[in-house]
N, C-alpha and C positions, 0 to 999 in steps of 0.2 A: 823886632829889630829897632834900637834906636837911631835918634834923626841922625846924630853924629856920621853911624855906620851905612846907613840911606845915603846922606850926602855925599860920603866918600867914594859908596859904590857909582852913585849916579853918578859921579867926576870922572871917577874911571872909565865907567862905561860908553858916557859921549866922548872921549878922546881917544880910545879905541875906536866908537862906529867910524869918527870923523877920519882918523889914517885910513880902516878900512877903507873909508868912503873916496878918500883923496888918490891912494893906491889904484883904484878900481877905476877912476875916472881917469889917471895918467897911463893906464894900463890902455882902455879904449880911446884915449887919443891915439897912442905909439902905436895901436892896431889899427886906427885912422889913417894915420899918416902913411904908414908901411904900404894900407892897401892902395892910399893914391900915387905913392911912387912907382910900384909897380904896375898901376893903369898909365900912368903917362909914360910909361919908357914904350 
């Protein structure tokens, strides 16, 4: 594989992990928060 196509994958590849990663951490806040609203009621 050339560097070119390395580069281009690599670029993909970390702004993909990074949504996943973003996604996944907004996901267990909204599962945070959910469970403290329903402790405090």
């Amino acid at each position: 594989m050339n560097s070119v196509a390395a580069r281009r994958f690599s670029i993909i590849y970390w702004s993909n992990l990074r949504k996943i990663l973003c996604h996944f951490s907004g996901a267990q806040f909204i599962l945070r928060k959910q469970a403290r609203d329903s402790i405090s009621e």
